[in-house]
C-alpha positions as CSV (number, residue, x, y, z in Angstrom):
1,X,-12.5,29.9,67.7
2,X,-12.3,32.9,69.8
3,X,-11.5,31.4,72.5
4,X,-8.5,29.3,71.2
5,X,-7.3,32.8,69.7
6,X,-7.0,33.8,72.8
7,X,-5.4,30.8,74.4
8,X,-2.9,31.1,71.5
9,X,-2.1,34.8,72.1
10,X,-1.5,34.4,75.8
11,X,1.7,31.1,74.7
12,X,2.7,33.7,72.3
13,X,2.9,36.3,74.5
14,X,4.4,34.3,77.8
15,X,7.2,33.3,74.9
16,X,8.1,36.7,74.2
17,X,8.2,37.5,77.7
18,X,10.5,34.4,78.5
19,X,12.7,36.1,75.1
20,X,12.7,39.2,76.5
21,X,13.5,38.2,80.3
22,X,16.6,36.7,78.3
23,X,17.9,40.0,76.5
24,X,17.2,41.8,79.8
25,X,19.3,38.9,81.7
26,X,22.4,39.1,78.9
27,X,22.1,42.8,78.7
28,X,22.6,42.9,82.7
29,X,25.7,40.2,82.5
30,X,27.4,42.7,80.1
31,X,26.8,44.9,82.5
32,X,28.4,43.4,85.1
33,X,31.3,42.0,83.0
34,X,31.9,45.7,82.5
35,X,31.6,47.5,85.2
36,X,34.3,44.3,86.1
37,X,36.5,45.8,83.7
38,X,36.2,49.1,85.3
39,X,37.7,47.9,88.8
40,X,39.8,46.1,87.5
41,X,41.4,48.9,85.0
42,X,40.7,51.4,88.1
43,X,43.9,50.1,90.1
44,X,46.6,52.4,90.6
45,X,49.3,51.9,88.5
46,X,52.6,51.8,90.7
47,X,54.4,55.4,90.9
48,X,57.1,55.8,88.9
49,X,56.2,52.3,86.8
50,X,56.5,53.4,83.2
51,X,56.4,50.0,81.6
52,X,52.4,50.1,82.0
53,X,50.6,52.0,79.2
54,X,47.8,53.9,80.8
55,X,44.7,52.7,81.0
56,X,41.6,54.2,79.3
57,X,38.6,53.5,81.5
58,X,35.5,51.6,79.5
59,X,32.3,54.0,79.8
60,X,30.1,53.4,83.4
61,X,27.6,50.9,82.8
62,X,24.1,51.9,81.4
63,X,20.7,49.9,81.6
64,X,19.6,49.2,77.6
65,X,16.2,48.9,76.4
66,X,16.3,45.0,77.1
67,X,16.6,45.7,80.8
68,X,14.8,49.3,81.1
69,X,11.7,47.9,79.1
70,X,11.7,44.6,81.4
71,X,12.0,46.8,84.5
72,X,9.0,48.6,83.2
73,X,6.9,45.7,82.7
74,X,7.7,43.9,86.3
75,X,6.6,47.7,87.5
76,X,3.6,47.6,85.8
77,X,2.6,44.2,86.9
78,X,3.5,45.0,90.4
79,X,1.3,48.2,90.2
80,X,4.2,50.7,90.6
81,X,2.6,52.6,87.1
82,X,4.8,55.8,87.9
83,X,8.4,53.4,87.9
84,X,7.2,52.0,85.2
85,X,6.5,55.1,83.4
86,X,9.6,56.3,83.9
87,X,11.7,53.2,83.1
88,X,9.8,53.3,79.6
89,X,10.1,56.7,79.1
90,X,13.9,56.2,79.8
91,X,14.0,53.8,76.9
92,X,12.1,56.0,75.0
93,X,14.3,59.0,75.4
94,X,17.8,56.7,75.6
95,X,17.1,54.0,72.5
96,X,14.6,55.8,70.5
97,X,15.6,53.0,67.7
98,X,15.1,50.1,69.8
99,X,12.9,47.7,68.7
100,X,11.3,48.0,72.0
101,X,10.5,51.5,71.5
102,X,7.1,50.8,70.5
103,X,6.2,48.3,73.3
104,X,7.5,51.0,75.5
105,X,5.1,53.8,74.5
106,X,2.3,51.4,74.4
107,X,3.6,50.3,78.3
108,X,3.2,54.4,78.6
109,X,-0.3,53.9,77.5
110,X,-1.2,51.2,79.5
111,X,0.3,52.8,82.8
112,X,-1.5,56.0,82.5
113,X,-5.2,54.0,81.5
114,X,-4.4,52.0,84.4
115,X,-4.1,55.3,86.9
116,X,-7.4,56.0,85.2
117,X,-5.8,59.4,83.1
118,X,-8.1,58.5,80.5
119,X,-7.2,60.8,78.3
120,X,-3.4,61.0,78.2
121,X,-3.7,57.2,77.7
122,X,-5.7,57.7,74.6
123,X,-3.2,60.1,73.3
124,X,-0.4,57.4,73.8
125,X,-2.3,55.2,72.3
126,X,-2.7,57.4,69.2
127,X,0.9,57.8,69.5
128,X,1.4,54.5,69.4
129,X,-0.6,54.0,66.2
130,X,0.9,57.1,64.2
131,X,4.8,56.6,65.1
132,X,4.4,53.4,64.8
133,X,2.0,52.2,62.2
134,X,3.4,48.7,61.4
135,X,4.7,47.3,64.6
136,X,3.1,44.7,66.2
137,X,2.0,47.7,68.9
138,X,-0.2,49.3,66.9
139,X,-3.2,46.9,66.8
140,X,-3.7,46.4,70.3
141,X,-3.0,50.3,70.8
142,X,-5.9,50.7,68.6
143,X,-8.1,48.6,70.3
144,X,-7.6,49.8,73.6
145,X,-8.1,53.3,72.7
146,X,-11.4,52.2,71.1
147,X,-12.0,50.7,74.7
148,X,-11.0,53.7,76.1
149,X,-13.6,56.0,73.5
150,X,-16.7,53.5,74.8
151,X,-16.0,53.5,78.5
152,X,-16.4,57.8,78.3
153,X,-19.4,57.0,76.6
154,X,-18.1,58.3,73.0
155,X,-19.6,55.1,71.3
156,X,-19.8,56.7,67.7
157,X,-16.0,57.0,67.9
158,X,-15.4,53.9,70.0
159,X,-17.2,52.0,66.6
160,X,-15.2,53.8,64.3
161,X,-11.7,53.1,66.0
162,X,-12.7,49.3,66.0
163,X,-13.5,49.3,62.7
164,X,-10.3,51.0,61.8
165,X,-8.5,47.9,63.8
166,X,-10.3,45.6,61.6
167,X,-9.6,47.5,58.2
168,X,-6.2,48.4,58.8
169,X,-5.1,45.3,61.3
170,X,-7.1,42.8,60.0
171,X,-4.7,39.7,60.6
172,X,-4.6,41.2,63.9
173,X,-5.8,39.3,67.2
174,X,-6.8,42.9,67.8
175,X,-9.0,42.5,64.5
176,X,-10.9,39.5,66.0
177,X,-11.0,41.4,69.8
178,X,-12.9,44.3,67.5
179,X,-14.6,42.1,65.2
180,X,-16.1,40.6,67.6
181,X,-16.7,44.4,70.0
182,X,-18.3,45.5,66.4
183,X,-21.2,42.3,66.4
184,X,-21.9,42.9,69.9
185,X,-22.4,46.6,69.6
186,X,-24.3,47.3,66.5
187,X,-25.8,50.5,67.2
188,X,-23.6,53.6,67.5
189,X,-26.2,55.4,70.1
């Protein structure tokens, strides 16, 4: 059963991605139709023509969270954790009310455990978890800061963070991940 959870998270999760590769793709063609309309409204009227209103240029184009959180996420795969830091922070600090916000914080997260900064992870992750305590971030946030707790040898609090995944997340496939963590860890050392 565990197994096919997992098999079933990773279709989920390459469907989002495809969904989010397309927001990221329509964000960039509004882009581009804009900064279109910028030329294009950028041409010199004709001196002494005063049959042509002027023209009130459109704002330059800016990346949204669509594209910022994708270019954060191609970063992160490629192993360029700074760029990707900064392209979610950018979302961050540009869309705080995305709904990709708190994907982004958890890509923070993710970034800094994967330069081994242990501890500012964790504290993203914690972030993640108190900011956002009902998005679908939170769980696997959880978990990984449990993770996180066991691999610096803090086991009693490792335990306890999985068992708050499984109380508070428990329709989570983070619940199962932790569920599963608790059985094969029973002692708290």
């Amino acid at each position: 059963i565990g197994q096919q959870l997992l098999q079933l998270g990773e279709v989920m999760w390459q469907s989002q991605a495809a969904l989010l590769r397309f927001r990221a793709d329509l964000e960039e063609r509004n882009q581009q139709m804009l900064a279109a309309a910028r030329a294009a409204a950028a041409v010199p009227a004709v001196p002494g023509d005063t049959t042509k209103p002027a023209v009130a240029l459109p704002p330059p184009p800016v990346e949204g969270p669509n594209v910022l959180y994708q270019i954060g996420r191609d970063q992160l795969m490629q192993g360029s954790r700074s760029a990707a830091r900064d392209a979610f922070g950018r979302l961050i600090e540009q869309f705080p009310g995305s709904d990709l916000a708190d994907d982004a914080q958890a890509g923070i997260g993710d970034a800094l455990a994967a330069d081994g900064q242990s501890a500012p992870a964790d504290s993203v992750y914690r972030l993640v978890v108190s900011r956002y305590p009902s998005s679908d971030a939170a769980p696997p946030a959880l978990y990984k800061l449990a993770l996180s707790l066991d691999r610096q040898g803090r086991r009693a609090e490792a335990k306890a963070t999985m068992q708050q995944v499984v109380r508070q997340y428990p329709r989570s496939d983070s619940s199962t991940l932790a569920s599963d963590w608790l059985n094969r860890n029973p002692s708290t050392e």
